[in-house]
C-alpha positions as CSV (number, residue, x, y, z in Angstrom):
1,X,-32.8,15.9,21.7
2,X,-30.7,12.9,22.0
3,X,-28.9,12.2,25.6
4,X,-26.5,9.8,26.2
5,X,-27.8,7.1,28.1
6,X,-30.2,4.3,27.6
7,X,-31.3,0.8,29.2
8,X,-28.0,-0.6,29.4
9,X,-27.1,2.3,31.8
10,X,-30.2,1.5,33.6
11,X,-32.0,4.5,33.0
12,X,-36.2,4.5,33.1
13,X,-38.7,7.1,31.6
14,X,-39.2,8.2,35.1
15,X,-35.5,9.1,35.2
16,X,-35.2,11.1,32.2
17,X,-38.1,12.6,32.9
18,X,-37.5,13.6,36.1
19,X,-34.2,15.4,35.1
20,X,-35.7,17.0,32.5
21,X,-38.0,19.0,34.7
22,X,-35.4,20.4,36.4
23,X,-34.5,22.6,33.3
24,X,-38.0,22.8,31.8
25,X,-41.6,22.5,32.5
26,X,-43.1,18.8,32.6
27,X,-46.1,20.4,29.7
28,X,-43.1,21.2,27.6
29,X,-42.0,17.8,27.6
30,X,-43.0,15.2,24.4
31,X,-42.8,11.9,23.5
32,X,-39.4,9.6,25.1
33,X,-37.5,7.2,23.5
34,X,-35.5,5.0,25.8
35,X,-33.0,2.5,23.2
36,X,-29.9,1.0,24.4
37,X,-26.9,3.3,24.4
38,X,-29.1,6.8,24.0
39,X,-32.8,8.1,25.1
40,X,-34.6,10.3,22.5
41,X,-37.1,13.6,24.0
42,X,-39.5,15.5,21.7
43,X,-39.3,19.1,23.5
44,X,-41.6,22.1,22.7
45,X,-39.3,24.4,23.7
46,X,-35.5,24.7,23.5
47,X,-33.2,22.9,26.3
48,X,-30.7,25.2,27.6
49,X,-28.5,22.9,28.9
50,X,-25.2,21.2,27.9
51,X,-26.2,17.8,30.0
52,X,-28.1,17.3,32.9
53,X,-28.0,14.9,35.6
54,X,-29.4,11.0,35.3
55,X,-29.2,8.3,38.3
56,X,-26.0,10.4,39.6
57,X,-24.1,11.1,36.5
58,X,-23.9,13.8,34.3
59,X,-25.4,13.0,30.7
60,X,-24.5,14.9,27.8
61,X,-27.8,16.9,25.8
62,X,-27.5,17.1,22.4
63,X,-29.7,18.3,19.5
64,X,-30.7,15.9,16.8
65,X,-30.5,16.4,13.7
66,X,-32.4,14.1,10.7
């Protein structure tokens, strides 16, 4: 999954991660990518969520596809 936000928004790994348990267990949860503009999440199971919220605003979820 790609969500928009990266290090120029300020965002850590403990940030993403912490949103993402709030939709999904932490064991469910792979490998994070933190570039610039965007953050990359491995997940074992399927995120059913549009966006979710990072450092007070909402970021957008979306799937990626290669």
């Amino acid at each position: 999954y790609m969500i928009r936000g990266g290090r120029k928004d300020k965002i850590r790994p403990k940030d993403v991660i912490g949103a993402l348990c709030t939709v999904m267990e932490f064991e469910k949860i792979g490998t994070l990518e933190i570039q610039d503009t965007y953050s990359l999440v491995t997940a074992y199971e399927p995120v059913y969520a549009d966006s979710i919220r990072i450092k007070g605003k909402m970021r957008q979820i979306m799937i990626r596809k290669d």
